[in-house]
C-alpha positions in Angstrom: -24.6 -87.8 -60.9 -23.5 -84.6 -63.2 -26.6 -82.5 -61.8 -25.4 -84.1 -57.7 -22.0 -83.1 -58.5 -22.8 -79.5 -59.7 -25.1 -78.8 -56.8 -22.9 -80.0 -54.0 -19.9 -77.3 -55.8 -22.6 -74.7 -55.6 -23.7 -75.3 -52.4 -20.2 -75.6 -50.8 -19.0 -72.4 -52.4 -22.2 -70.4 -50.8 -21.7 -71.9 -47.7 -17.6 -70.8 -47.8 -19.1 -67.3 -49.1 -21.9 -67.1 -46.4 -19.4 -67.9 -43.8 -16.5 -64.9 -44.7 -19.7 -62.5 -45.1 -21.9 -63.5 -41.9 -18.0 -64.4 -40.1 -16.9 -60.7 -40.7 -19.9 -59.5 -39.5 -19.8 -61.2 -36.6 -16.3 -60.6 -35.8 -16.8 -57.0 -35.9 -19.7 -57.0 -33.7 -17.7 -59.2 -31.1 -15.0 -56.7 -31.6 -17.1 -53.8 -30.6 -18.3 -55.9 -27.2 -14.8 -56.6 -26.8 -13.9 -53.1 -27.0 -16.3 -51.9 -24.7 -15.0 -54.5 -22.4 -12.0 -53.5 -22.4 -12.4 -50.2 -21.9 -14.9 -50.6 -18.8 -11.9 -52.5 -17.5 -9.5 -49.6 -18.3 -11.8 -47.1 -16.7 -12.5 -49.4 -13.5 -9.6 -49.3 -12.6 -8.5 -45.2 -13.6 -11.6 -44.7 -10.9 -9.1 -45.7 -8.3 -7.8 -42.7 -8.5 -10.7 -40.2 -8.4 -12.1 -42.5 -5.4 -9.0 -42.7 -3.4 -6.4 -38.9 -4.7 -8.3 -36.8 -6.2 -8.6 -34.5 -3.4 -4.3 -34.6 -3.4 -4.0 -33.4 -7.0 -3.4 -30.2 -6.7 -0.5 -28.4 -4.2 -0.3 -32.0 -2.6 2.7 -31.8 -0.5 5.5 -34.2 -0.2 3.7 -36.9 1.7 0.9 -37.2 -0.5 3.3 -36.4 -3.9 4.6 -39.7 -2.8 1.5 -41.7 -2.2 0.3 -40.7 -5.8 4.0 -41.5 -7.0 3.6 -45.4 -5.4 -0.1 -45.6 -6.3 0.8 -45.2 -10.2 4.0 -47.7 -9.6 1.5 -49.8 -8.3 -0.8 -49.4 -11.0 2.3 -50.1 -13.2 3.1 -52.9 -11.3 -0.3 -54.9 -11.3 0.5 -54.6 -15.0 -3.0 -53.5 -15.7 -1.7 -49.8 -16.8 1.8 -49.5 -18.8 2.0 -45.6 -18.5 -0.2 -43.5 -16.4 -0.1 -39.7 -15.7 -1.4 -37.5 -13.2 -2.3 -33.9 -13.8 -3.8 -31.1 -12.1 -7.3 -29.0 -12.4 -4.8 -27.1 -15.1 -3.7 -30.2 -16.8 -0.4 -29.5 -15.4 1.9 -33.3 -15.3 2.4 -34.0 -11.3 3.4 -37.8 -11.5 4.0 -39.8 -14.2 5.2 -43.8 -14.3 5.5 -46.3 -17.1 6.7 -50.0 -17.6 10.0 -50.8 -19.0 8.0 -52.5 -21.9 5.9 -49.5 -22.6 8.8 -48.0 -25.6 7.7 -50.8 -27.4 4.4 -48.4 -28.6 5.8 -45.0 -27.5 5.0 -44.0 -31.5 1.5 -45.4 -31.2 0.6 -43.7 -27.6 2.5 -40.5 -29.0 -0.2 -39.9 -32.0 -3.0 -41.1 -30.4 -2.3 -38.4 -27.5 -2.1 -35.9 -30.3 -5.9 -36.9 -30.6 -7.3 -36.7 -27.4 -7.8 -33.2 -25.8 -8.4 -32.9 -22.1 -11.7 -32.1 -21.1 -14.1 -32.6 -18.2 -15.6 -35.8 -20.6 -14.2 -39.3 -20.4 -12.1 -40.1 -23.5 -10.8 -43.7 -24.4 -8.8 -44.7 -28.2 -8.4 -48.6 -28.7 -5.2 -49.5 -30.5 -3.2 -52.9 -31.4 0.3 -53.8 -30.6 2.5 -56.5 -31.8 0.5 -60.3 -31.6 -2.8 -58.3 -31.8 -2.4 -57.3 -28.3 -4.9 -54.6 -27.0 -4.5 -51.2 -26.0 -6.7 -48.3 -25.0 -5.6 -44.9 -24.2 -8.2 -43.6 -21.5 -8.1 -39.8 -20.5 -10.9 -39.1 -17.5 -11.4 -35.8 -15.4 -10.9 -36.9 -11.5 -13.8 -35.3 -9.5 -14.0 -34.7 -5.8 -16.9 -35.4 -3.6 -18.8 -32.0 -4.6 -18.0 -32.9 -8.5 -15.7 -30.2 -9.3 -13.1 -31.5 -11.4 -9.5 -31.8 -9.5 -7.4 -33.2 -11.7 -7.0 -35.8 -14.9 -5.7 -39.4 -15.2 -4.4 -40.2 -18.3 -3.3 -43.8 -18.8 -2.3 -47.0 -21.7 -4.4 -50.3 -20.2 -3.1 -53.3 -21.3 -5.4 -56.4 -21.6 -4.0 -58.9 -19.5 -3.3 -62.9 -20.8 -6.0 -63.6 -19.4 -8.7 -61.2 -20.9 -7.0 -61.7 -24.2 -7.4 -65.7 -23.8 -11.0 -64.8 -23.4 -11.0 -62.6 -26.0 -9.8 -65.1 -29.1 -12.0 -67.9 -27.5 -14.8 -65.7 -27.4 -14.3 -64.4 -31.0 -13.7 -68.4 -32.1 -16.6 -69.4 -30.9 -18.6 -67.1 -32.4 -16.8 -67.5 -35.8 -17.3 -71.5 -35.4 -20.6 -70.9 -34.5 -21.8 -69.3 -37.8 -19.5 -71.8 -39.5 -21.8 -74.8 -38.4 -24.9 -73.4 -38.5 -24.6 -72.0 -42.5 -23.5 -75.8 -42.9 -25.9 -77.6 -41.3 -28.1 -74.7 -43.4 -26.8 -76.1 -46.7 -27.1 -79.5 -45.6 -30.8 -78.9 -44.9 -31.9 -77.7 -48.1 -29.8 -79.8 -50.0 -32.4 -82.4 -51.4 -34.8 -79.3 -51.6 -32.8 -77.3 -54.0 -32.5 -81.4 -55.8 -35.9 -81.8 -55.9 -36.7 -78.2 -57.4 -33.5 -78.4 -59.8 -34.9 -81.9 -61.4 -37.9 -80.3 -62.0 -36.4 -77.5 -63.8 -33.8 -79.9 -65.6 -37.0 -81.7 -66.9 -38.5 -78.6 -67.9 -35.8 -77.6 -69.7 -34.9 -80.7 -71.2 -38.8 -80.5 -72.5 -38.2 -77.0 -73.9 -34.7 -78.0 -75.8 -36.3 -81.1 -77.3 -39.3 -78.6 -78.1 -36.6 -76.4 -80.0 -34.3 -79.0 -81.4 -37.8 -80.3 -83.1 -38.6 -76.8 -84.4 -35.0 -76.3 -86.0 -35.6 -79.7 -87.8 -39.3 -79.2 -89.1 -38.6 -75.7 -89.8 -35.1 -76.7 -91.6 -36.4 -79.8 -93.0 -39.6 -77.9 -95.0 -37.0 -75.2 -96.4 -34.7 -78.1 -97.8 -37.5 -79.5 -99.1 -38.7 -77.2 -101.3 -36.1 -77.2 -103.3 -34.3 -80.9 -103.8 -36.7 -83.8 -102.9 -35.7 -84.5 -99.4 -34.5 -82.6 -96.3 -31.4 -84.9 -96.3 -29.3 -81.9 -97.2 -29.9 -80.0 -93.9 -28.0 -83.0 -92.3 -25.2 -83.9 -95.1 -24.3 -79.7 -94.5 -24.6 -79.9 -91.0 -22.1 -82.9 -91.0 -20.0 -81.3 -93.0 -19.5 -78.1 -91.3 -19.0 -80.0 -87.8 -16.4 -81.8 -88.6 -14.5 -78.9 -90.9 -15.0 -77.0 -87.6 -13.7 -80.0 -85.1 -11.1 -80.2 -87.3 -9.8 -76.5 -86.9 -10.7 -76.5 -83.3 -13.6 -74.5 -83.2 -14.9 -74.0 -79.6 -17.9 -75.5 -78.8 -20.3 -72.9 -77.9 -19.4 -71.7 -81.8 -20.5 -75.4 -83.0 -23.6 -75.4 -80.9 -24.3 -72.1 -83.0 -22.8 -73.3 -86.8 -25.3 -76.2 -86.0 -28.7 -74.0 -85.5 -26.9 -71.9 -88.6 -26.8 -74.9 -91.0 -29.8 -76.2 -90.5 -31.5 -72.7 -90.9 -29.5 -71.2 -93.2 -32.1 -70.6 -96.5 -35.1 -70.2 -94.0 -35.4 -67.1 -95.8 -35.9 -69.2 -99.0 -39.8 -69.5 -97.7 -40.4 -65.9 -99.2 -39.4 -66.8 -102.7 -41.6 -67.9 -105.3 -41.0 -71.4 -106.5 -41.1 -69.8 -110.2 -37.7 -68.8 -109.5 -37.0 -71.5 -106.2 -37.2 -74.7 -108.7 -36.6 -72.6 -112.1 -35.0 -75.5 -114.1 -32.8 -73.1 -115.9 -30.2 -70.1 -115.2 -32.2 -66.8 -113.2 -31.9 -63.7 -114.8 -30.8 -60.8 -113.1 -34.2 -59.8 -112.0 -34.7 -63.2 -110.4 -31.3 -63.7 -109.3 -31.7 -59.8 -107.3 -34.9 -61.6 -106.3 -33.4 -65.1 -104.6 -30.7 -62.8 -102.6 -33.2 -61.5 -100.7 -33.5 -65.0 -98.8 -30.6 -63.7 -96.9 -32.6 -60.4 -95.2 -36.1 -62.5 -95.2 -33.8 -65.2 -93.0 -33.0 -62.7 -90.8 -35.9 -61.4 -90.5 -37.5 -64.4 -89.5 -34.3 -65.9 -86.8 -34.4 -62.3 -85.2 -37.7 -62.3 -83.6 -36.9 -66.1 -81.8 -34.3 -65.5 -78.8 -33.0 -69.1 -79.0 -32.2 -68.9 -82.9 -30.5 -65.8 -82.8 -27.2 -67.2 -82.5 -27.6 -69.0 -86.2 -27.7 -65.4 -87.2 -24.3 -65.7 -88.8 -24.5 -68.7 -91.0 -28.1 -67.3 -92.0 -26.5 -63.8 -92.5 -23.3 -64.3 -93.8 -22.7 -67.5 -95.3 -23.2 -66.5 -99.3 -20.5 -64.1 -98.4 -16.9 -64.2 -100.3 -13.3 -64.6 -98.8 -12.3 -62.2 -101.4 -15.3 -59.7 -100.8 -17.2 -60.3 -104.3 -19.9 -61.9 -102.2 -23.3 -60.6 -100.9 -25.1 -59.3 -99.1 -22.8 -57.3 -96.7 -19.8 -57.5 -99.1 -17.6 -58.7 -96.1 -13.8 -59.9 -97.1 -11.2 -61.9 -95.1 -11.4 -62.6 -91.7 -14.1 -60.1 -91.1 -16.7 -63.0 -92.3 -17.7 -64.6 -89.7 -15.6 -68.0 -88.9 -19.3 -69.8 -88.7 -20.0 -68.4 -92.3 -16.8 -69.3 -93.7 -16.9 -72.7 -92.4 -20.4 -73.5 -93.5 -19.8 -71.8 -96.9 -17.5 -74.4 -97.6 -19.8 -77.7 -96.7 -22.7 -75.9 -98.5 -21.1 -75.8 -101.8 -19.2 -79.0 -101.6 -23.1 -80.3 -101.1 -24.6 -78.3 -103.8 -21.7 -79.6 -106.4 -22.8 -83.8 -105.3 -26.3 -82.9 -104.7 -29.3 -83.5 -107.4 -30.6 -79.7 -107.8 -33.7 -78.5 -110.2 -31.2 -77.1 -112.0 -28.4 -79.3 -112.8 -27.2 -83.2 -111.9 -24.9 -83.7 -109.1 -20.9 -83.2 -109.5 -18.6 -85.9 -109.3 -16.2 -85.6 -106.3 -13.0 -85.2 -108.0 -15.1 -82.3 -110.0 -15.9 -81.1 -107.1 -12.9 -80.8 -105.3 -11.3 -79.2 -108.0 -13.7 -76.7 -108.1 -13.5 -75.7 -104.2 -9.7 -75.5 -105.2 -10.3 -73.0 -107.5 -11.9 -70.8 -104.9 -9.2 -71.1 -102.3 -8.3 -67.6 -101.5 -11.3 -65.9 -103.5 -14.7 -67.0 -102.1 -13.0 -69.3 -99.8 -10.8 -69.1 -96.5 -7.1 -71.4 -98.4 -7.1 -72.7 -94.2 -11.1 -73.8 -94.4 -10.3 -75.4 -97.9 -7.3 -77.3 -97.0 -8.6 -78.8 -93.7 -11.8 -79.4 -95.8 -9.8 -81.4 -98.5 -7.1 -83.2 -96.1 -9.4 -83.7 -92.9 -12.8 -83.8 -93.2 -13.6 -85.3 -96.9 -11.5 -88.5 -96.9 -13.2 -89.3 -93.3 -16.7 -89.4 -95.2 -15.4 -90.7 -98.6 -16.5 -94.5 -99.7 -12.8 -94.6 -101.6 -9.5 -92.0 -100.8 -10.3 -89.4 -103.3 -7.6 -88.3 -105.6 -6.8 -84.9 -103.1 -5.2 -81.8 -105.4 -1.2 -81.1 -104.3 -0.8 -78.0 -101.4 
C-alpha cells in the first residue's frame, strides 16, 4: 500500500509538471499561429486601401481628400481598425481617424510607433491591452498598379469578440488537450512502473538483508574475540538507541549510531590476541598497540560505501568530552553526537560485562563511575539522560540513581 501510495504522488506530480512544461509550450506555439492570424487579418483589410486609394494619395483634391477621410471613418467604424493614418510617397500625414476608445493605449501605440520606421516593407508589432485584448500595429507601403509606392497606411487592428472568443477556445483546447493525453499517459504506465518498482523493492530488500547480515557476522566475530559471546554488540546497540531516542536524535543519525555500534572495534581484527585477551594491565607499548584499532577500523569501513556512515562511532567513539581522549583529541561538542552517545553505552557495558581482564561491575558501581566522568570523558546531557531515561527502562529493580 506504502509503495501504491508513493508511486501514485510521483506519478501525479510528473503529470502536473509535464503539463506546465508541454502546456507552455504549446501555448506559445498557439500564440505564434494566433499572431500570424491576426495580423493577416490586420493586413487584409489595410489592402483596402492600396486596392481601392492609392492612386489618390498624393495631391488628391477635395473630392477624393474626402473619400479617403470617410473610408478611414469607415474603417473606424467597422471597428476592425481603432486609428488609421494615411500618408503620402513622402510619408507626409494626409488623413488620419481614430475611435473614441483608442486613448485608452495612446502610451502603448506611441512607443511602438517609435519602433517602426516607414519603408517600402510591410511592418506589423503585436501588443496587449487591458483583458489580454489584442493589438497589432501594421505599417504597409500602398502601391499602384505599376508598383511604385504611393503612399503608406499605418493603422492599430483590434481583434474583434469574435476572433478573441476563438482565440481563448482555441488556446483551451489545446492546453486541455495536452492535459488529458499526459494523464491518460501516466495512467498507462502506471502498473508498468508497479511491476518494475516491486522488482527493484525485492532486489533491494535482498541487498539490505544481505548487509544487515554482514554487519552482524562481521560485528558478531569482533565481539567475540574478546568476551565469550557476541551478545555485547546487541546490549551496546540497545543502549545507544534508546540514550539517542531519548535526546531526540533524528533518525537517519540512529540508522548510522546503529551500523556504528555494532562495528565499532572492527579494527580490533588487526591486534594480536597476546594483547586482545591479555588477562592483566597492557603496558604502554601494548596499550600504543590496541589504539591503533581505531585507524585499522577505519581502514577497513572506508572501502564499503554502505558502512561509511558508522565512520563516526568507529572513528570517534574512544574520544573524551574533555579532550584527553584519542585518537583525534577532539573536545566538547566537536565529537561527534554518534560518538558521544555510544561512548556512554559502551562503558556502562564494559563496567557489567565479564572481560579477560576483570569481573563485571555492579550497577550502582557503575553508575557512580559514569558520574564521575560527567563533564570530563563524558557529555553531563548524555550522562543524565543515560542515568534518568534510559537505565531504569532496562533495570530488573529502580537503581539507586546519584542526585543532579
Amino acid at each position: 500500500m506504502h509503495v501504491h501510495r508513493k508511486l501514485i504522488i510521483r506519478l501525479f506530480l510528473a503529470w502536473i509538471l509535464l503539463s506546465v512544461l508541454i502546456g507552455s509550450v504549446v501555448f506559445f506555439m498557439e500564440m505564434r499561429k494566433i499572431d500570424a492570424y491576426v495580423v493577416a487579418l490586420a493586413l487584409e483589410k489595410s489592402r483596402d486601401f492600396e486596392r481601392d486609394h492609392s492612386k489618390f494619395l498624393n495631391n488628391p483634391d477635395q473630392l477624393h481628400l474626402e473619400r479617403l477621410r470617410e473610408e478611414t471613418r469607415k474603417h473606424i467604424k467597422d471597428e476592425h481598425f481603432i486609428v488609421v493614418k494615411l500618408y503620402d510617397r513622402v510619408r507626409e500625414l494626409i488623413v488620419e481617424a481614430s475611435h473614441p476608445t483608442a486613448f485608452l493605449i495612446e502610451k502603448e501605440i506611441s512607443k511602438h510607433r517609435r519602433d517602426m520606421v516607414m519603408t517600402d516593407d510591410a511592418h506589423f508589432q503585436r501588443f496587449y491591452g487591458k483583458g489580454g485584448q489584442i493589438f497589432v500595429m501594421v505599417q504597409i507601403p500602398l502601391k499602384t498598379t505599376g508598383q511604385e509606392t504611393a503612399g503608406y497606411f499605418e493603422g492599430v487592428y483590434k481583434a474583434d469578440p469574435r476572433t478573441m472568443a476563438e482565440i481563448k477556445n482555441r488556446i483551451l483546447l489545446s492546453l486541455l488537450q495536452v492535459v488529458v493525453i499526459i494523464f491518460f499517459t501516466a495512467l498507462a504506465i502506471y502498473p508498468i512502473f508497479l511491476f518494475l518498482n516491486r522488482g527493484l523493492i525485492r532486489l533491494t530488500g535482498d541487498l539490505f538483508h544481505a548487509n544487515i547480515g554482514m554487519l552482524k557476522v562481521l560485528g558478531g566475530a569482533i565481539a567475540k574475540r574478546d568476551s565469550d559471546t557476541n551478545t555485547h554488540n546487541y546490549r551496546v546497540t540497545i543502549y545507544a538507541i534508546r540514550l539517542a531516542e531519548a535526546v531526540g536524535l533524528q533518525r537517519e543519525y540512529i540508522a548510522c549510531l546503529i551500523k556504528g555500534s555494532f562495528l565499532h572495534d572492527v579494527g580490533k581484527i588487526a591486534i594480536g590476541d597476546r594483547i586482545l585477551l591479555k588477562p592483566g594491565k597492557l603496558t604502554d607499548e601494548e596499550t600504543a598497540i590496541m589504539k591503533t584499532h581505531v585507524r585499522h577500523g577505519v581502514d577497513i569501513i572506508d572501502h564499503y560505501e554502505w558502512l561509511k556512515d558508522a565512520s563516526d562511532v568507529v572513528r570517534y567513539h574512544h574520544e573524551k568530552f574533555d579532550g584527553s581522549g584519542y585518537e583525534a583529541g577532539l573536545k566538547g561538542h566537536d565529537i561527534p553526537i554518534n560518538a558521544r552517545i555510544f561512548a556512554v553505552a559502551d562503558v556502562f557495558d564494559a563496567l557489567t560485562s565479564r572481560r579477560p581482564y576483570k569481573e563485571p561491575f555492579a550497577l550502582e558501581a557503575a553508575m557512580r563511575i559514569l558520574t564521575e566522568g560527567r563533564g570530563s570523558f563524558f557529555d553531563p546531557m548524555l550522562i543524565d539522560s543515560f542515568l534518568w531515561t534510559v537505565l531504569p527502562m532496562g533495570a530488573k529493580e529502580t537503581p539507586k540513581l546519584p542526585s543532579r
